[in-house]
N, C-alpha and C positions, 0 to 999 in steps of 0.2 A: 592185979596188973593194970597198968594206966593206962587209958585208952586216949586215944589222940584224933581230934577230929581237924576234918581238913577245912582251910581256907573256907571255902565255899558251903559247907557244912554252917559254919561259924555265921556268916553274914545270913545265912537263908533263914538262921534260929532268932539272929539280932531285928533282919526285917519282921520277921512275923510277929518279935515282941513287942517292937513298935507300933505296925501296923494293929494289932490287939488293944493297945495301949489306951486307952480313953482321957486321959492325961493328954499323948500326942496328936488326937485324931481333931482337936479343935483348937492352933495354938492362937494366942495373941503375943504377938513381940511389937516391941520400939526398938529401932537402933536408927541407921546414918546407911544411906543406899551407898553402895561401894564398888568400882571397876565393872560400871555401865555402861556395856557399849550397846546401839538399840541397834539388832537383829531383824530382818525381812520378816520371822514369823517366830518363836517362842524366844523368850530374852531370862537368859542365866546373866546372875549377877549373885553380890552379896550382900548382906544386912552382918553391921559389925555396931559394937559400942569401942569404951576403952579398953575392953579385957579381951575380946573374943570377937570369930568371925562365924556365921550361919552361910550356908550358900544358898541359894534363893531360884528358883523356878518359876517362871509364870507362864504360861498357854497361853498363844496366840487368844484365844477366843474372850480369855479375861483380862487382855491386856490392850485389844481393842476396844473396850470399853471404857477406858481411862479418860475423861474431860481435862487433864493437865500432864505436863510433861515432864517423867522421871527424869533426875541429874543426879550426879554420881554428888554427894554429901548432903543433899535432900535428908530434911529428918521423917521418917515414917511412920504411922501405926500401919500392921503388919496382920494380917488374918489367913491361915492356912493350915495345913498337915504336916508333920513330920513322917518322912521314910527313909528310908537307905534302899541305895545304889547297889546291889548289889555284886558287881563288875569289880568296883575299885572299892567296895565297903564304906565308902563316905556316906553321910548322911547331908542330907537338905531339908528345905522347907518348900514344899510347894504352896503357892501365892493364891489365894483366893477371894483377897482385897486389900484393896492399900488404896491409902490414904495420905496427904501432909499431916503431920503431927504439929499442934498446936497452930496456925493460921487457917486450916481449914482446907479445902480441892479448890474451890472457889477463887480465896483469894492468889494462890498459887499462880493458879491458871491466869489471872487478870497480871498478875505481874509479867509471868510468861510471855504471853501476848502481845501485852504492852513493851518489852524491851524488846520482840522481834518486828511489833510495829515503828517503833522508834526508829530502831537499823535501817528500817525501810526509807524512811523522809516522813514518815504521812503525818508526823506532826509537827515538821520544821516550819517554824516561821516564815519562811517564806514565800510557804504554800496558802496563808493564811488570806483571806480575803476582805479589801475595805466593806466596812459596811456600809452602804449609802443613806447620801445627806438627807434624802427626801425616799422613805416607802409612802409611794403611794399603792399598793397591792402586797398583801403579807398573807403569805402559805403555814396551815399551822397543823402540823402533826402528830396526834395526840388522840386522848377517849374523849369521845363526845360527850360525855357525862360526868367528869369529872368535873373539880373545883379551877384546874388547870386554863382549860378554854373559856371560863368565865372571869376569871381573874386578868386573862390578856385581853378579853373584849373589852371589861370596866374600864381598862388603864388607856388601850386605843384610844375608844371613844372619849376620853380624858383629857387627854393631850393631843390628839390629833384627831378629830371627826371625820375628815373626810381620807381616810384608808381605810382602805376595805380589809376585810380580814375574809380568807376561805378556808373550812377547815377543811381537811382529811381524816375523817373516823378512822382511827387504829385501835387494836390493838397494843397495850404496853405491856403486859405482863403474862409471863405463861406461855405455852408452849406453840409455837407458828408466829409470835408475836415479833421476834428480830425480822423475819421473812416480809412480814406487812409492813414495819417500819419502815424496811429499804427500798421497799415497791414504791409505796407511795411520796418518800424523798427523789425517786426518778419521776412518778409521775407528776409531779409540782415541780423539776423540772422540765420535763416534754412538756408541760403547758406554756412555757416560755414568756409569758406576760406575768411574771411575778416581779416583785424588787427582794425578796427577803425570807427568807423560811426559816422557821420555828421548830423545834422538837421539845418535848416534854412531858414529866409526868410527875404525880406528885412525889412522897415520903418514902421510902419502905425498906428492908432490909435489902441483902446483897443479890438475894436470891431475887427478891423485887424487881429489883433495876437491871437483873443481869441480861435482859437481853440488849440493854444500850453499850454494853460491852462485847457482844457479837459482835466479829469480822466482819458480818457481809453488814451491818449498818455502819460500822467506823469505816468501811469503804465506798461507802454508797456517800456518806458527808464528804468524805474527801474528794469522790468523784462528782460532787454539785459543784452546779457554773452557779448557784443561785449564793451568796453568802448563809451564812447557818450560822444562827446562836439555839447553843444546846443547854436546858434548864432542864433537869434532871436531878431529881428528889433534894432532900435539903440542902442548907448551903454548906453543910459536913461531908456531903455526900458527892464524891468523884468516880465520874464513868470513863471508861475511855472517848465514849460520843463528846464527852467535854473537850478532853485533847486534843481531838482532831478538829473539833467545829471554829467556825471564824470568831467566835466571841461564847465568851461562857457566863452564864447568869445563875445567878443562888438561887432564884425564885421567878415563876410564870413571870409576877409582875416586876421584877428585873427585868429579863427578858423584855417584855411589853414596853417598858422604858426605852433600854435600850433600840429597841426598834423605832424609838418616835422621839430620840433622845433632842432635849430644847427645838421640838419641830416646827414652834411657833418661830423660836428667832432665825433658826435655820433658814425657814421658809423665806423670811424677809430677807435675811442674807441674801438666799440664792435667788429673790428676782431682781433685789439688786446686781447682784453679779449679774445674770441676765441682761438687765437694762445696761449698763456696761460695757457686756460685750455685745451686745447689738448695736448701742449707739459707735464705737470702734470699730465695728464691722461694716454699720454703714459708710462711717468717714474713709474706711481705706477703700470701699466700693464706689462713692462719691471722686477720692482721689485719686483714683486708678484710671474710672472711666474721663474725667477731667482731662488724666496724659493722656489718653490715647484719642480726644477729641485732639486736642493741643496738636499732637506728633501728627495728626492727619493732618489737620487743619495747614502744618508747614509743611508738609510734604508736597514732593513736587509735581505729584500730579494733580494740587488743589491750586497751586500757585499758576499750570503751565498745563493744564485740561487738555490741548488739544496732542501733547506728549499721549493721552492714553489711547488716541485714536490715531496716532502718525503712524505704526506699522501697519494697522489697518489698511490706512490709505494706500501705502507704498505695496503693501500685498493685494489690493483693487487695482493700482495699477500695472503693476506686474501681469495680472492675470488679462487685464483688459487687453495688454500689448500681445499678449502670448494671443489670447482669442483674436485677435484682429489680424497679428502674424498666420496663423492657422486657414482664418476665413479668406485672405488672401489668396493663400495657398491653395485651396479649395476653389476657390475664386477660379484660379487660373487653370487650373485643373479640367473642372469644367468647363472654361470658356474653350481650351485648347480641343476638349471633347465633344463640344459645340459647333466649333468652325468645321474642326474635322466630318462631321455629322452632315454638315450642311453642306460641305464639299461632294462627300458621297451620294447624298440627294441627288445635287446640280447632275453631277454625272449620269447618276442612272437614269433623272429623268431628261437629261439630254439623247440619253443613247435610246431609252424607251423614243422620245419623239422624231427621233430621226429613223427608226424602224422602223413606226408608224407610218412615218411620211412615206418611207421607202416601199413598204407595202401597197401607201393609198396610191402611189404613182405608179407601183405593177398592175394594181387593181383597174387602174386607170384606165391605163393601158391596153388592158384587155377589154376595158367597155368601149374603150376605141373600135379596135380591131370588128365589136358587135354592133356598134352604131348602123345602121340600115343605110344612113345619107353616106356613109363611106361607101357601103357597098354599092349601090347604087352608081357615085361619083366611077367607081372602076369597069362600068358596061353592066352591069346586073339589072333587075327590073325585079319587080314586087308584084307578083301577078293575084286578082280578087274578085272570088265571086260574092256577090255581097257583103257581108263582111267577118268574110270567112278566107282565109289566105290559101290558095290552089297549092299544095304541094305537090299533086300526083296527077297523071292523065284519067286519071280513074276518079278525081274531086268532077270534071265536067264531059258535057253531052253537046253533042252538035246541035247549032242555033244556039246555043247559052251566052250570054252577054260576059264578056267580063273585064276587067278593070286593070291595065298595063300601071302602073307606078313609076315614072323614069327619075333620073335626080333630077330634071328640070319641070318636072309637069308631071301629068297623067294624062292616057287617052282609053277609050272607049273599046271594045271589041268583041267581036262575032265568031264562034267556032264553027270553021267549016265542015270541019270533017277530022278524023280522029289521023 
């Protein structure tokens, strides 16, 4: 009797054959990556040649690790497992390296890069910067020990003696060495008294030079206010630091060249030019201050001087008339407060001295009425015992002398008796 096994039966027998398989447990393929589309975190896709498709699995975890970027006809070397799905019975390759087939991860990636930096601008033309006619101060980026830094001193000191060169020990090669590159291209710009910076290193394979093809340095030359000529390994040998930099030199001493390029005639050039425009600077400064001597000179407060003091005057007199108007005024104010003043006086010391008077004449009056010679003159008499006036019968004694006063005379007298 035939026995019939089911669906899922089938696939669980096919996985386990596979998975068993020693054959499929370590595959190598080439083909052409196919209907790639890149996924938040695990990317299904396919590897096909001309006859046949494989579908292709790759793990987030291995797929982050990729230094270049898969595109759908990318040709591949291909390292992983074969299993079956058991769900739908297809089989796959799950991915456990990949690589470009025939140019290498390397050169890929530099290509990559370079056409998303292109999209960018960062190497148009018109980003590119003059180099200047005259360094005198050159920034130079590079191993202190190499053949590099000595090649661009000899050629300096050559042609041009009086530029200073300052280096910046770097790192070129290996691992942290793009990081140092770009640090110290900012720091030889925040120094800001440079004319000129230098990058460079010598010869060496792709793997050599490849940190002048890191991002953060082909960003850091394009983000320098300083001009940049980038010399990097032979004159076969193209970086992207090349692309992007203001000028590109085969060799250190290119490079050095160019930095000091005919600096002798240059130099003569520019203090002629110099001498040139200062002597044109003086004459338009000489002829400038000329007119405006000139335009003074006819103007009409040199011609007609006392034009700059005539509002003056007329504003002195104004104010003097106003003050004199005022003081007038004033004037009269007080005189009126014056008379008046003086009227009030008169008065009261009129009315005081006829009060007075009026007083001294009551006063008078009454020293009249006490005068003695009045009294007397009306029959009275002033009677005196020695010279003590008798008011009372009880002042004398009988026989006591005493002294009558009359208004005409005085006489003599005797008390007889009480």
């Amino acid at each position: 009797m035939t026995k019939y096994l089911t669906v899922s039966a089938l696939t669980k027998y096919l996985k386990a054959k596979f998975d068993k398989d020693p054959y499929l447990e370590k595959v190598y393929l080439t083909g052409e990556i196919s209907n790639f589309r890149q996924r938040p975190s695990h990317q299904y896709f396919a590897i096909k040649d001309e006859n046949a498709v494989v579908q292709a699995i790759m793990w987030a975890g291995q797929f982050n690790k990729l230094d270049f970027k898969l595109e759908d006809g990318m040709k591949v070397l291909v390292t992983g497992r074969v299993s079956i799905y058991p769900a739908n019975g297809s089989y796959s390759i799950n991915i456990e390296n990949i690589v470009p087939d025939g140019v290498g991860a390397l050169a890929v990636k530099f290509e990559q890069l370079k056409k998303r930096l292109t999209e960018e601008g960062l190497f148009n033309e018109q980003h590119k910067q003059v180099l200047p006619q005259i360094a005198r101060r050159i920034a130079v980026v590079t191993s202190p020990s190499g053949a590099v830094i000595k090649d661009i001193i000899t050629t300096v000191n050559r042609r041009f003696p009086l530029a200073e060169i300052v280096l910046y020990p770097t790192k070129v090669q290996g691992e942290g060495a793009a990081e140092e590159i770009a640090t110290n291209i900012e720091r030889a710009n925040a120094q800001g008294d440079f004319d000129l910076l230098i990058i460079g290193r010598g010869g060496g394979s792709i793997e050599d030079l490849w940190c002048f093809n890191e991002e953060i340095v082909v960003r850091a030359i394009f983000e320098s206010h300083l001009p940049v000529i980038s010399s990097v390994g032979h004159e076969t040998d193209i970086t992207l630091s090349d692309f992007v930099a203001d000028r590109r030199a085969a060799t250190p001493t290119a490079a050095a060249e160019l930095a000091t390029s005919n600096t002798k005639i240059d130099l003569l050039n520019w203090l002629r030019e110099q001498e040139t425009r200062l002597s044109n600077r003086m004459i338009q400064i000489v002829k400038h201050r000329r007119e405006r001597v000139e335009k003074l000179a006819n103007s009409v407060m040199f011609r007609q001087p006392e034009r700059l003091y005539d509002g003056h005057i007329q504003k002195v007199e104004q104010l003097t008339d106003r003050m004199q108007h005022i003081m007038e005024q004033e004037l009269t104010v007080v005189s009126h407060r014056h008379q008046y003043a003086t009227n009030n006086l008169i008065q009261s010391f009129t009315a005081l001295v006829e009060n007075r008077k009026n007083r001294a004449d009551q006063m008078y009056q009454s020293l009249l009425l006490l005068d003695i010679s009045k009294i007397k003159n009306r029959g009275f008499a002033l009677v005196k015992s020695g010279n003590k006036i008798v008011k009372s019968i009880n002042d004398v004694k009988t026989g006591q002398n005493i002294e009558i006063e009359l208004s005409d005379g005085s006489v003599n007298a005797e008390i007889k008796g009480e």
